[in-house]
LOMARGU-986384 format. One line per field, with one value per residue (C-alpha): residue number from 0; residue in one letter; x, y, z. Coordinates in nm, 4 decimals. Layout:
N
i	(NUM, ...)
aa	(a, ...)
X	(X, ...)
Y	(Y, ...)
Z	(Z, ...)
//
This chain:
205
i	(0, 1, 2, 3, 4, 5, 6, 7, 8, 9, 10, 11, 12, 13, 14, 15, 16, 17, 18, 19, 20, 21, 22, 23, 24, 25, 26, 27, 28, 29, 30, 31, 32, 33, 34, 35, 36, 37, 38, 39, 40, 41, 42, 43, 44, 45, 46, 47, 48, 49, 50, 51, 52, 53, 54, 55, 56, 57, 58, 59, 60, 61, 62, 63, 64, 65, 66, 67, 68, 69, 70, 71, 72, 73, 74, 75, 76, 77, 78, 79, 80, 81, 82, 83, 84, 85, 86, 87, 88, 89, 90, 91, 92, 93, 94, 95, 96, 97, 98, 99, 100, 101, 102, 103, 104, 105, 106, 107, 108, 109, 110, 111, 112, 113, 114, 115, 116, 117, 118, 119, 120, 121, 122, 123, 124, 125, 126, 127, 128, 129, 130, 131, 132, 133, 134, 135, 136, 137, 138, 139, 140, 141, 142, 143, 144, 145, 146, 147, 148, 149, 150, 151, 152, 153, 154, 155, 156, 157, 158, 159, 160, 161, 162, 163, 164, 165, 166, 167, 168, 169, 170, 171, 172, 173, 174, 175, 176, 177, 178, 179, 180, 181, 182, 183, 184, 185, 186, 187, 188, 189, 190, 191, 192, 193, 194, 195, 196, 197, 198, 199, 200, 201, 202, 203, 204)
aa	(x, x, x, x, x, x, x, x, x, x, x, x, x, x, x, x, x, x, x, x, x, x, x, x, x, x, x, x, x, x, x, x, x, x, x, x, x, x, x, x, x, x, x, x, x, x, x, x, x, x, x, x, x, x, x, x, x, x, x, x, x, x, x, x, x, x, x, x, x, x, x, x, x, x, x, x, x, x, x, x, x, x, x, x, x, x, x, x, x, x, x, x, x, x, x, x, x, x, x, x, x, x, x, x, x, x, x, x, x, x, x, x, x, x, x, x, x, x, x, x, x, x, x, x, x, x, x, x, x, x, x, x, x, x, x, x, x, x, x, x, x, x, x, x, x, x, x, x, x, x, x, x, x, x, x, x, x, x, x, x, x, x, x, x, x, x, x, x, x, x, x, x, x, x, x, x, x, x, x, x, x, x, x, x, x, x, x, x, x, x, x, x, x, x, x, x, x, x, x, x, x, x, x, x, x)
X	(13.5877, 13.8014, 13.7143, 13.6607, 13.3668, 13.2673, 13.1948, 13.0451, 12.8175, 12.6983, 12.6149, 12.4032, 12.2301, 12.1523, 12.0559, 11.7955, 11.6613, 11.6362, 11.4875, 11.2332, 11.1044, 11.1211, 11.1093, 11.3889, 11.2994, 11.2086, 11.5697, 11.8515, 12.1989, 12.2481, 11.9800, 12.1553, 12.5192, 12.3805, 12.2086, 12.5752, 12.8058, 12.9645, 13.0017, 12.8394, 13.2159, 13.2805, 12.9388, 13.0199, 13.3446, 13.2360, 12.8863, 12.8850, 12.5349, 12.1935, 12.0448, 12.3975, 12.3464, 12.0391, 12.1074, 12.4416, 12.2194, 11.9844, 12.1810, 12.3930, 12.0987, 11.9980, 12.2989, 12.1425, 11.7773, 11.8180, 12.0692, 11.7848, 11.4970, 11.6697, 11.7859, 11.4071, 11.2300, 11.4939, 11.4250, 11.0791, 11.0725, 11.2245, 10.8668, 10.6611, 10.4110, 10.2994, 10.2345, 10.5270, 10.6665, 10.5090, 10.5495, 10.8907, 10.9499, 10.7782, 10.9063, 11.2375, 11.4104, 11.2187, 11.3212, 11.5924, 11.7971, 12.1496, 12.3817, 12.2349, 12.5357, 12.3579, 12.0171, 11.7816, 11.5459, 11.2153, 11.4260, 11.5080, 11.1644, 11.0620, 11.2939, 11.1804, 10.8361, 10.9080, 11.1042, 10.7700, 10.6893, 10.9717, 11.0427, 11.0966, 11.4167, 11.5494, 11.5185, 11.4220, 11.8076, 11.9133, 11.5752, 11.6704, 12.0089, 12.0174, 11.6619, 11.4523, 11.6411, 11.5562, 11.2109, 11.1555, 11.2632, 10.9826, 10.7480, 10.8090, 10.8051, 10.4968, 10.3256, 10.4465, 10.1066, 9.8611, 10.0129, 9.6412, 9.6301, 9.6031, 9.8999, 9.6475, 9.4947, 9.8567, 9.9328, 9.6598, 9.7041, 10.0728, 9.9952, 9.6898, 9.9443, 10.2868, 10.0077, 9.8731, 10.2097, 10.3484, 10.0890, 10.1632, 10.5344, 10.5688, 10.3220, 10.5480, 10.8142, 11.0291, 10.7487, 10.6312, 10.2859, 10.3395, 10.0798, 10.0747, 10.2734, 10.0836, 10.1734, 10.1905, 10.3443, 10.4702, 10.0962, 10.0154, 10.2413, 10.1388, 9.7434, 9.8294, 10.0188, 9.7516, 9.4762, 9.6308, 9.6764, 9.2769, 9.2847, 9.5139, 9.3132, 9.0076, 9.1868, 9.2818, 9.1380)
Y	(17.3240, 17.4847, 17.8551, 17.6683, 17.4443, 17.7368, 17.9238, 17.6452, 17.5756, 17.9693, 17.8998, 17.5771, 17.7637, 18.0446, 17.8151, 17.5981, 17.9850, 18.0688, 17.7373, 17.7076, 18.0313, 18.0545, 17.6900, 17.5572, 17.7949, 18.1270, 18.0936, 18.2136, 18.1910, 18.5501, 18.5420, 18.2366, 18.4330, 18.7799, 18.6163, 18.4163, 18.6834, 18.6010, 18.6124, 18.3595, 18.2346, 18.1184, 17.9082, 17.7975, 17.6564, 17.4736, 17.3438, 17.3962, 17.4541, 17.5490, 17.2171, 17.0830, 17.3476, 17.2279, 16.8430, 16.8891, 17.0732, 16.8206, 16.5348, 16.7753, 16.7119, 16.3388, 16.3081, 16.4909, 16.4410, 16.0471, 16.0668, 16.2544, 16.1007, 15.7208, 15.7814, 15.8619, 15.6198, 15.3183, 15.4692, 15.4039, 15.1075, 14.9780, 15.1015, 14.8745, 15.1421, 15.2830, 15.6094, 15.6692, 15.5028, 15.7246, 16.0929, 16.0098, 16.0677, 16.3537, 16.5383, 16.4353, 16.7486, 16.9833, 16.8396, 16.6483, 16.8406, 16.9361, 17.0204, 17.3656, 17.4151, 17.4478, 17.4470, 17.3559, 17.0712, 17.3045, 17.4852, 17.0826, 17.0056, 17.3124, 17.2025, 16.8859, 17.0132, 17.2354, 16.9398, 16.7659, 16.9775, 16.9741, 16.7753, 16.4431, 16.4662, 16.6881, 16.5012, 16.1860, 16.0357, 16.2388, 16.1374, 15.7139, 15.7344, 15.9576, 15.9719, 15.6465, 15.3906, 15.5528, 15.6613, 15.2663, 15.1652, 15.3590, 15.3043, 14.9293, 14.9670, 15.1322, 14.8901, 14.6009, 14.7097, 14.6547, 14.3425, 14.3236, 14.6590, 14.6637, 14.8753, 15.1251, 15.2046, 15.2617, 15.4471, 15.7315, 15.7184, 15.7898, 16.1102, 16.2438, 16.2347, 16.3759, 16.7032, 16.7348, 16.7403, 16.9741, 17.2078, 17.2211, 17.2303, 17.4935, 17.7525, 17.9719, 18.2581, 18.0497, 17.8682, 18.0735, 18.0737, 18.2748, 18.1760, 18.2289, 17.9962, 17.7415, 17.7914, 17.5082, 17.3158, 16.9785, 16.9620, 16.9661, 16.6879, 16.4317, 16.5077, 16.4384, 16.1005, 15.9780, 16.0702, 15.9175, 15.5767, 15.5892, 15.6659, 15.3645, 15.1160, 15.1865, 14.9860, 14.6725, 14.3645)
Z	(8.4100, 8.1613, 8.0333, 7.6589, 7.8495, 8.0417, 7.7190, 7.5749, 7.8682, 7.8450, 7.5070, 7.5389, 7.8295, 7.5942, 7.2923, 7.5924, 7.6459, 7.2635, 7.1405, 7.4120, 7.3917, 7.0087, 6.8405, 6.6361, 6.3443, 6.5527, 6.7530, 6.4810, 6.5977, 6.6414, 6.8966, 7.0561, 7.0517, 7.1695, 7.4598, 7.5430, 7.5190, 7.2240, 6.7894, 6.5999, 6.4989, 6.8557, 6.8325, 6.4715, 6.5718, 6.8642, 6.7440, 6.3814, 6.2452, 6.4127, 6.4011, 6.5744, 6.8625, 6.9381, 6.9024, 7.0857, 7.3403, 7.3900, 7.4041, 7.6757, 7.9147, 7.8836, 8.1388, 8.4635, 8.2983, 8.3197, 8.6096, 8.8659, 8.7683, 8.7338, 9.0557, 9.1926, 9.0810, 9.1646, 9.5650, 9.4789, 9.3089, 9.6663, 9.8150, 9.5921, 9.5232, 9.1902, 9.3099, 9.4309, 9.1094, 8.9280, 9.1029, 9.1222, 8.7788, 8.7310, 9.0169, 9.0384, 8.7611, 9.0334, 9.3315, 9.3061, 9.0322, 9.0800, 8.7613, 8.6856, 8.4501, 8.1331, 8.2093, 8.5884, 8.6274, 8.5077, 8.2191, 8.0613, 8.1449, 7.9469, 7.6420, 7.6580, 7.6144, 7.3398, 7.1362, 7.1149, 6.8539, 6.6702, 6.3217, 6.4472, 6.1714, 6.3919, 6.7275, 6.6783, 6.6846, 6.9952, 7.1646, 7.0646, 7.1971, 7.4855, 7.6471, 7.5199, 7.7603, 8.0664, 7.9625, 7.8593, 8.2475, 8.3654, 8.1971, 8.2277, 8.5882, 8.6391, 8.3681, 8.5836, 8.7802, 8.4731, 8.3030, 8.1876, 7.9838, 7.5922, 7.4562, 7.2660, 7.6224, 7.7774, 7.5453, 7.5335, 7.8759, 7.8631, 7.6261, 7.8568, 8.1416, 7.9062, 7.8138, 8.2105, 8.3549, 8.0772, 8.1331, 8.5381, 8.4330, 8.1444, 8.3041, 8.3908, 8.2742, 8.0688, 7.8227, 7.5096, 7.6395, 7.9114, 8.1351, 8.4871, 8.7339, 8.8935, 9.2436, 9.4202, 9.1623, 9.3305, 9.4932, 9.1352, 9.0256, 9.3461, 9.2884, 8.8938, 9.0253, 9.2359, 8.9386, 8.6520, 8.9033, 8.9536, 8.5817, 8.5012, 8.7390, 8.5550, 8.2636, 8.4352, 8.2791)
//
């Protein structure tokens, strides 16, 4: 890695800091430059505006975010179980995580969260061309087990499970809330697996 993508990597990892803790308006570019060590110049010239940090950013971490958690859940997908379909996705950024250049497995998770509530103007083209794809081969791999299930009914139960896991996930030092970590964390994540699959079977026609 060259010291120019060194520097930049020290300021994504700052602007993943700012913008999760503060939102897309709270986080101002001074923040984000005072946090990497540098002038707002520097991150002009390599990003541009605010809204480009963060979308440069985010796109940034589709790589090792669909990388990990693509790799998980083909290894289960070999298994033939849903379970393990599905806690494979949601633990693989904690477990399986390895490029901590810019940002760990929890800290993307916690950005992630945080984009959620972002204006979709904002995110919605990084989400469709970096992150969609692999989020799409999941989910069509655990639906493969309810072929039966109306859309409307996968669907609430997709955002009952996105808010659950989020709330194990961002309780900790790096989320705005500042809640308390939850301590046994993958524990969490497997017992959240195996209830949304009694959850899910409760659907099939």
């Amino acid at each position: 890695m060259t010291k120019s993508d060194t520097t930049k990597a020290q300021m994504m990892r700052a602007a993943v800091q700012q913008f999760t803790r503060l939102g897309f308006e709270g986080a101002a570019l001074r923040d984000i430059a005072r946090a990497a060590g540098v002038n707002i110049g520097l991150i002009r010239y390599h990003f541009g505006s605010k809204a480009d940090v963060y979308r440069d950013t985010l796109a940034y971490l589709a790589a090792p975010y669909n990388n990990t958690c693509l790799a998980a859940l083909h290894r289960a997908q070999a298994t033939g179980d849903a379970e393990q379909i599905l806690a494979s996705w949601l633990l693989a950024p904690i477990t399986d995580w390895e490029d901590d250049t810019v940002a760990n497995g929890v800290e993307t998770l916690c950005f992630l969260n945080k984009m959620g509530y972002e204006a979709p103007e904002l995110t919605r083209d990084v989400y469709e061309s970096h992150y969609a794809y692999a989020w799409q081969e999941w989910q069509e791999a655990l639906r493969g087990f309810f072929p039966g299930m109306a859309e409307a009914d996968w669907l609430w139960c997709l955002t009952c499970l996105r808010g659950m896991y989020f709330n194990i996930i961002a309780h900790n030092e790096f989320t705005l809330w500042e809640l308390p970590a939850i301590r046994r964390r993958e524990a969490a994540i497997r017992r959240l697996a195996h209830d949304t699959l009694a959850l899910l079977r409760t659907y099939e026609a």
